[in-house]
Backbone as ProteinMPNN parsed JSONL, in Angstrom:
{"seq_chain_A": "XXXXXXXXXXXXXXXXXXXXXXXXXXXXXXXXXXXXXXXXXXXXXXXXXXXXXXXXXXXXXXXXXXXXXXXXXXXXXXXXXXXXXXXXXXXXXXXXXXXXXXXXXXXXXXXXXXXXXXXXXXXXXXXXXX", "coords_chain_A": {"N_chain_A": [[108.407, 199.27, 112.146], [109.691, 197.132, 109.934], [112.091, 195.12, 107.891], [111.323, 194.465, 104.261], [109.782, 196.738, 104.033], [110.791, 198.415, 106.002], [113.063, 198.933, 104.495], [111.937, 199.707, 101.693], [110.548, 202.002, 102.459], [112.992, 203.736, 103.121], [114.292, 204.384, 101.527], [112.363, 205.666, 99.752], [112.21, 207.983, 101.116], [114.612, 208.816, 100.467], [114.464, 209.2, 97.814], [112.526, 210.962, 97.699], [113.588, 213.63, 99.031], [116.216, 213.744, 96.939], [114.065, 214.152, 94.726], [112.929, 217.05, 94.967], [115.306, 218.776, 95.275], [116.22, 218.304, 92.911], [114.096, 219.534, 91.663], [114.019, 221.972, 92.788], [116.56, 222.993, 91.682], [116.146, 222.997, 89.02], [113.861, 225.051, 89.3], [115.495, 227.473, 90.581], [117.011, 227.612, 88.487], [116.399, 227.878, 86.047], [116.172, 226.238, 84.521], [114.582, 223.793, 82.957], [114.552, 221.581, 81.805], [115.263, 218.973, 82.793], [112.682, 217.61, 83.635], [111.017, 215.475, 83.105], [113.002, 213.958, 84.172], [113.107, 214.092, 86.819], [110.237, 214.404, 87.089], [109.881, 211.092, 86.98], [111.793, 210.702, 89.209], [110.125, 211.543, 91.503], [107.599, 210.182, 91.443], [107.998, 207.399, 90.772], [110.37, 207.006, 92.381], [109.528, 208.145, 95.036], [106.733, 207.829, 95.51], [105.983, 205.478, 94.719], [107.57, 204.213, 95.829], [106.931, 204.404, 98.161], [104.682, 203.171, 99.089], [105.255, 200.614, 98.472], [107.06, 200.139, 100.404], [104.912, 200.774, 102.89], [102.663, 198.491, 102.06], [104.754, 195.987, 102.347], [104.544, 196.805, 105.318], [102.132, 196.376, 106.017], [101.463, 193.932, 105.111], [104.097, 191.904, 104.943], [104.635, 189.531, 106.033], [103.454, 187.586, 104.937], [104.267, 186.99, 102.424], [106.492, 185.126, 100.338], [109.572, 185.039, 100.831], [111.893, 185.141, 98.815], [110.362, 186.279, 96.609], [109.95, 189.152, 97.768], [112.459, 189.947, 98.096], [113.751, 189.425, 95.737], [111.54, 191.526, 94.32], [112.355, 194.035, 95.38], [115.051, 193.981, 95.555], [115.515, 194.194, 92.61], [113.508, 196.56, 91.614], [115.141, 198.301, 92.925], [117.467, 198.632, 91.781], [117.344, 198.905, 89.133], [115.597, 201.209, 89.138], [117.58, 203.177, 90.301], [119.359, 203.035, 87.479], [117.636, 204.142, 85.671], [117.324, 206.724, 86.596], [119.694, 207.686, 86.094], [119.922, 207.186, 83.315], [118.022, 208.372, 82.216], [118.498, 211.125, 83.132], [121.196, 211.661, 81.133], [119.958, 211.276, 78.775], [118.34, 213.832, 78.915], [119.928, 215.463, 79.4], [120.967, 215.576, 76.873], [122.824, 213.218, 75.849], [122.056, 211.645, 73.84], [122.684, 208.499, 72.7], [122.716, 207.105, 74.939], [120.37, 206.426, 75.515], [119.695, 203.874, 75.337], [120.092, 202.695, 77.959], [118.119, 204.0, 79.539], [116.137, 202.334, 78.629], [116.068, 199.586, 78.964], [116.32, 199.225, 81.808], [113.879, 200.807, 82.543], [112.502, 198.528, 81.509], [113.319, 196.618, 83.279], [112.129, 197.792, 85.464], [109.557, 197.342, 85.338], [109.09, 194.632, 85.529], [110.1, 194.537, 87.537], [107.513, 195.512, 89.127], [105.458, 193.919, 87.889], [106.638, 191.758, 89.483], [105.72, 192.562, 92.083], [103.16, 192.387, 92.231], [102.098, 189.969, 91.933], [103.61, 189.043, 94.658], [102.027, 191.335, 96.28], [99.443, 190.003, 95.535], [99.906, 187.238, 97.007], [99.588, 188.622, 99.28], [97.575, 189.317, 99.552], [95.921, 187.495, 99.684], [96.234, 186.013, 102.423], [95.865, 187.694, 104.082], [94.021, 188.284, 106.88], [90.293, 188.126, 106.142], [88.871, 191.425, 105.776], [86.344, 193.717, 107.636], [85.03, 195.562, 106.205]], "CA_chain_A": [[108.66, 199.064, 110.732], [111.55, 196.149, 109.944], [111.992, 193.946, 107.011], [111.2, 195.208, 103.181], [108.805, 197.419, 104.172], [111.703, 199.848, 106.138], [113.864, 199.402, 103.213], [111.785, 200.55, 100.903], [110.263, 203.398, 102.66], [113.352, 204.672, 103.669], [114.81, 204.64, 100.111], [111.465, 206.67, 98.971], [112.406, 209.159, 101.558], [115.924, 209.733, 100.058], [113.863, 209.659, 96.41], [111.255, 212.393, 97.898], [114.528, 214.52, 98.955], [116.659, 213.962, 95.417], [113.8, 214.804, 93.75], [112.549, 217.581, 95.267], [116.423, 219.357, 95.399], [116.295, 218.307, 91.144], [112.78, 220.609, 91.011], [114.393, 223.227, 92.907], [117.732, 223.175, 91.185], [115.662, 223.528, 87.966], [113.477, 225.924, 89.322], [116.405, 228.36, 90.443], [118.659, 227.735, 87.253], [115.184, 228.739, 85.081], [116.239, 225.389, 83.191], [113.649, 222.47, 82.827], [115.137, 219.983, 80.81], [115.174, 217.448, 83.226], [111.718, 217.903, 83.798], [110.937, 213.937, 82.679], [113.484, 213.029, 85.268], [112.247, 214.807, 87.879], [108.775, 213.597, 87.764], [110.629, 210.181, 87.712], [112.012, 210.107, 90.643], [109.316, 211.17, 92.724], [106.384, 209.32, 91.461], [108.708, 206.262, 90.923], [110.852, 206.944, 93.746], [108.835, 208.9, 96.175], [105.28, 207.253, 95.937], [106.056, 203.871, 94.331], [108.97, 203.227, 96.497], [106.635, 204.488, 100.017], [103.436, 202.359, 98.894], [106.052, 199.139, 98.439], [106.765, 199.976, 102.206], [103.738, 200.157, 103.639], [102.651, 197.176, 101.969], [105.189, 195.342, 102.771], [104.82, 196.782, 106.438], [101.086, 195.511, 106.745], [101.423, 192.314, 104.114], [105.229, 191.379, 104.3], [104.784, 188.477, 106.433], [102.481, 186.568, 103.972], [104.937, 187.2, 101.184], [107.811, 184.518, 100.343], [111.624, 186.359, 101.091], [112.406, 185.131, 97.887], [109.932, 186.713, 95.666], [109.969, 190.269, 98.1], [113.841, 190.129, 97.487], [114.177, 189.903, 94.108], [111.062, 192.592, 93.665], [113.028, 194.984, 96.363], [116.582, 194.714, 94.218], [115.274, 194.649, 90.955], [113.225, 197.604, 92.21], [116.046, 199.598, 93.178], [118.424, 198.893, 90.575], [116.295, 199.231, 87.504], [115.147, 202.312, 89.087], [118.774, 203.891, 89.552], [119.132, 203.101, 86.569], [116.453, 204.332, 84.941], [117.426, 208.075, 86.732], [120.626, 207.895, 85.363], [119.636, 206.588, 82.121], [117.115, 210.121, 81.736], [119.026, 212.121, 83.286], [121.969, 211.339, 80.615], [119.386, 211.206, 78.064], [117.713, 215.224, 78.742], [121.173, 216.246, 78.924], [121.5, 215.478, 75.469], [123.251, 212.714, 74.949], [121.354, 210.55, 73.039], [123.223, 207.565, 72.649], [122.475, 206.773, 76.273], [118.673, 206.166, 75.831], [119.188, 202.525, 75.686], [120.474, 202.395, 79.506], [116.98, 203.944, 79.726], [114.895, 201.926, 78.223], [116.206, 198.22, 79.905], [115.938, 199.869, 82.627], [112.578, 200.474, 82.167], [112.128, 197.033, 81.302], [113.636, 196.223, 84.427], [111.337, 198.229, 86.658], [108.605, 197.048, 84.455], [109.601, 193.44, 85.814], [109.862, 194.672, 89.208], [106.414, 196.076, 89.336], [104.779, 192.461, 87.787], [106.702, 190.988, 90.602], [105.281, 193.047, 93.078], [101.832, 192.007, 92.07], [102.307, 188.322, 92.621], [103.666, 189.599, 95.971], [100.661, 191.741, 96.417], [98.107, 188.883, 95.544], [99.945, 186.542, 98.129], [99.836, 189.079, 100.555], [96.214, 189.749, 100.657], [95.186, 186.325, 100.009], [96.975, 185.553, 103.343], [95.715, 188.526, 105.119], [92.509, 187.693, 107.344], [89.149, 189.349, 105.762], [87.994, 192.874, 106.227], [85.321, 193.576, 108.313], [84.273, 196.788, 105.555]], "C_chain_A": [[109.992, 198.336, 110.602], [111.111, 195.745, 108.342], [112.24, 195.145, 105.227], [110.976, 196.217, 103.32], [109.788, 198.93, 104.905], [112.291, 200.423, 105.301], [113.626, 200.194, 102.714], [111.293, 202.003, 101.087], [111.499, 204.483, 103.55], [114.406, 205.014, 102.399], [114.015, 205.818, 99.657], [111.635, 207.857, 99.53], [113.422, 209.995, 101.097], [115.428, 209.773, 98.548], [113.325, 210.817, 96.416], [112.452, 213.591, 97.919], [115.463, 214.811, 97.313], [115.59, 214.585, 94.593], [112.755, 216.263, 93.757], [113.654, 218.942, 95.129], [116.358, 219.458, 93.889], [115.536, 219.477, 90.742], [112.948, 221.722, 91.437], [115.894, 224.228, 92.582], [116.85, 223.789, 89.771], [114.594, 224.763, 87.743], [114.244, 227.3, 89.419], [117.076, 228.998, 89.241], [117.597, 228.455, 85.973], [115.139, 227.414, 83.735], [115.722, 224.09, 83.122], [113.854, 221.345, 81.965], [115.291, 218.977, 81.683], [113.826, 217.101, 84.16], [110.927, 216.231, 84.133], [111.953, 213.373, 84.214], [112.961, 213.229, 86.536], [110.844, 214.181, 88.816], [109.208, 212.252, 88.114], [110.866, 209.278, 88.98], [110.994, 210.619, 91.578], [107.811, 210.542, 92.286], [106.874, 207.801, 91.422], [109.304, 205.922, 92.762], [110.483, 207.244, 94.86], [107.593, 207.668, 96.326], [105.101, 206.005, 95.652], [106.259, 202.995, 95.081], [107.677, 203.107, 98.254], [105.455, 203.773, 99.513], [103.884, 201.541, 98.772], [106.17, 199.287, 99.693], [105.924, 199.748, 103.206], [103.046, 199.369, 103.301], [102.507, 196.324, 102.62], [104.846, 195.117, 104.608], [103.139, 196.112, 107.198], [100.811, 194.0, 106.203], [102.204, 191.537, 104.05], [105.202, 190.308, 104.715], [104.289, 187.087, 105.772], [103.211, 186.507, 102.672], [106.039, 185.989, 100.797], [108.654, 185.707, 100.358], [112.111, 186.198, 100.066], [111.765, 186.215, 96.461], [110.149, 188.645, 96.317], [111.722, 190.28, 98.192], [113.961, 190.404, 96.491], [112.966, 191.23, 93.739], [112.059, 194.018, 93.91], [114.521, 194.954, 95.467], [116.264, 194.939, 92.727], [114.531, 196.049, 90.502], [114.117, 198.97, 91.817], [117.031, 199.775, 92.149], [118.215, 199.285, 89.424], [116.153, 200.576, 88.048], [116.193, 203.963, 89.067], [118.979, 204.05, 88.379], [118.958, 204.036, 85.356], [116.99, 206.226, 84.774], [118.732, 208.188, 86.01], [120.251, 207.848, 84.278], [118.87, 208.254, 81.299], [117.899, 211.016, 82.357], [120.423, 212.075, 81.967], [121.007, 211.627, 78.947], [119.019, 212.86, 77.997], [118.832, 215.838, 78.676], [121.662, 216.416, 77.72], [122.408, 214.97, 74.545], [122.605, 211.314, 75.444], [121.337, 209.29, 72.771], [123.117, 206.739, 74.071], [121.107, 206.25, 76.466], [118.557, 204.376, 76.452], [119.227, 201.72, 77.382], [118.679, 202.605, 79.943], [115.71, 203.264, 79.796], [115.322, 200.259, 78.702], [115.929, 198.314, 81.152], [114.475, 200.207, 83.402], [112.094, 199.092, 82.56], [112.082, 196.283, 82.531], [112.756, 196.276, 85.838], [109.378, 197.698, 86.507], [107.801, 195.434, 85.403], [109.365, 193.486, 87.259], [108.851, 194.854, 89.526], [105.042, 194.69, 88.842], [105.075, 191.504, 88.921], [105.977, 190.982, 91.724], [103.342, 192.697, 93.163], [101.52, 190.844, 92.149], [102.749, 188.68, 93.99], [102.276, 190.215, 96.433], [99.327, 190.715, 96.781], [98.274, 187.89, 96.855], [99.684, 187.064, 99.54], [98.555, 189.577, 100.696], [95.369, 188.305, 100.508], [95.175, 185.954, 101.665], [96.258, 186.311, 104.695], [93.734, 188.292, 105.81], [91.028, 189.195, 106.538], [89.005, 190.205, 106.569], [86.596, 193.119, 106.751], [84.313, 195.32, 107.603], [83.733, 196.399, 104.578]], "O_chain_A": [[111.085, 198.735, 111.003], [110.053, 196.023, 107.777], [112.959, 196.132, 105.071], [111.781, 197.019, 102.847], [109.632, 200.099, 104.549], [112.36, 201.627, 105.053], [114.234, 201.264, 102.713], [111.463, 202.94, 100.308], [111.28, 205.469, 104.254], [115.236, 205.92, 102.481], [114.574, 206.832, 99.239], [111.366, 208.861, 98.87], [113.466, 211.225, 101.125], [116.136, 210.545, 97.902], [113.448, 211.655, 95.522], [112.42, 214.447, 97.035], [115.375, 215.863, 96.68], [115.92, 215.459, 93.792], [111.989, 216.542, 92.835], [113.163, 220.051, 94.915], [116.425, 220.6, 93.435], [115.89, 220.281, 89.879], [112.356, 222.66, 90.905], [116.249, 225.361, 92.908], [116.923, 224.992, 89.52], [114.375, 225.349, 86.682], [113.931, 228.218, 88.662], [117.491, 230.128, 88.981], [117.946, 229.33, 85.181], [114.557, 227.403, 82.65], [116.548, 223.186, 83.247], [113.157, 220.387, 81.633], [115.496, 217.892, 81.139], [113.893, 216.455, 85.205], [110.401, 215.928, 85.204], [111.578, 212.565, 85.064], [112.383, 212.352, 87.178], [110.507, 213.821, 89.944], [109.082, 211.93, 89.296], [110.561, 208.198, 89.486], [111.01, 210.006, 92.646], [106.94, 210.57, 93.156], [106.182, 206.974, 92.017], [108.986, 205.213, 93.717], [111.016, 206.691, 95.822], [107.625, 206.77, 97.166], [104.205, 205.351, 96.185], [105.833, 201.858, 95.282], [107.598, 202.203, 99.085], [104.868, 204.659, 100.134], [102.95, 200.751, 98.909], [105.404, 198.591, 100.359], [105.988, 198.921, 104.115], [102.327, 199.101, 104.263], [101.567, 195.798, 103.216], [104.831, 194.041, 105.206], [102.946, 195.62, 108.31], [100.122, 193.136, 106.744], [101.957, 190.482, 103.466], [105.765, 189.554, 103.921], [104.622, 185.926, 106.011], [102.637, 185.884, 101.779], [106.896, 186.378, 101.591], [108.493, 186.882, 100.029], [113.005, 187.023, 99.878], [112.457, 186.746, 95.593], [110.468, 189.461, 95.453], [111.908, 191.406, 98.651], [114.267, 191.539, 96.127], [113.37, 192.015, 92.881], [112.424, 194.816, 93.046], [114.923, 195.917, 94.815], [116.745, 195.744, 91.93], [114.755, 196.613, 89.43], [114.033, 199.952, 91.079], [117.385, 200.868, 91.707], [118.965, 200.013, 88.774], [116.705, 201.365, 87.281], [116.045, 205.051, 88.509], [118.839, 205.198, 87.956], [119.706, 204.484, 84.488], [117.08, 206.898, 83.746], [118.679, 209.048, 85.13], [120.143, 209.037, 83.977], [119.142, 208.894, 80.283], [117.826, 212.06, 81.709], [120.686, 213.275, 82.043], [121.604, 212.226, 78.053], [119.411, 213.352, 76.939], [118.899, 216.807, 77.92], [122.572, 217.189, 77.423], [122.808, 215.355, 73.446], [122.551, 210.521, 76.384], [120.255, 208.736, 72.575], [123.564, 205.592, 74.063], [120.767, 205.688, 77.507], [117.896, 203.824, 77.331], [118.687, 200.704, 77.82], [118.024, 201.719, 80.493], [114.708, 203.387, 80.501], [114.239, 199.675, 78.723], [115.242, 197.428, 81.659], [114.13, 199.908, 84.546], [111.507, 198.685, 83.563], [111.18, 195.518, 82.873], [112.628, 195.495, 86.781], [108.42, 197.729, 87.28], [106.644, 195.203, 85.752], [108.682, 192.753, 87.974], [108.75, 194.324, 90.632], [103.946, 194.605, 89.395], [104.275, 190.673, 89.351], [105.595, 189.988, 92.34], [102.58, 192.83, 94.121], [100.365, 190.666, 92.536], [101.748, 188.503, 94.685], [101.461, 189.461, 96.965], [98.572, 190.637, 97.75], [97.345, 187.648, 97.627], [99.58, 186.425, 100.586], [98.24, 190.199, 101.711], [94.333, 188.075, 101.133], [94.097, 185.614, 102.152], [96.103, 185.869, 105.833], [92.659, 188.199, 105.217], [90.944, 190.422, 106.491], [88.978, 190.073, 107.792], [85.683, 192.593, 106.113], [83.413, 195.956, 108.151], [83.071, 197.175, 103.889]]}, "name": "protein", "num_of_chains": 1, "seq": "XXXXXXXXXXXXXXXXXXXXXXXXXXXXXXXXXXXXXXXXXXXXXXXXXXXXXXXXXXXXXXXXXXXXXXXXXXXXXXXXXXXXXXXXXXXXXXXXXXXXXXXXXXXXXXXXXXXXXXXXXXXXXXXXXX"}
């Protein structure tokens, strides 16, 4: 595993841990308000981020470096972001949403990219024999 494809699945691993420590911080404390973030980061960060890896790790070569760059930072940054942005937001202050919601936008962006990536990368890839 090299290239995007480590990156991102070794980002989703430190997503799967953060947000696994969040669900058992909130399970201990008895206090679910960041319930929204939570899920978050591991369906974003956990399963988003490790299905961009392995991908990448059977498709990346068929991909331009330019377009699996910019998906891979816009990705990660939007998606920081994003956890900050809700986590700041369930805490209860309000005035913070909008970090949230560009943010959003951002990952939004990243995830259209990744689908032009995607398409090049199975056009590229020799037919299936299923």
């Amino acid at each position: 595993m090299r290239g995007f494809g480590k990156a991102f699945f070794a980002t989703a691993l430190v997503y799967g841990v953060l947000g696994i420590l969040l669900g058992l911080h909130m399970a201990m404390s008895k206090n679910h308000g960041q319930l929204p973030t939570h899920a978050h980061i591991l369906v974003i960060g956990w399963v988003s981020f490790a299905i961009f890896g392995l991908f990448y790790c059977a498709h990346g070569h068929a991909v331009p470096k330019l377009l699996a760059t910019l998906h891979f930072w816009l990705a990660e940054i939007s998606f920081a972001a994003l956890v900050v942005g809700l986590w700041l937001l369930y805490e209860g202050y309000g005035q913070y949403e909008p970090i949230a919601a560009v943010s959003s936008l951002g990952y939004a962006a990243s995830f259209l990219i990744f689908v032009i990536a995607a398409i090049c990368g199975m056009r590229a890839s020799p037919a299936s024999t299923a």
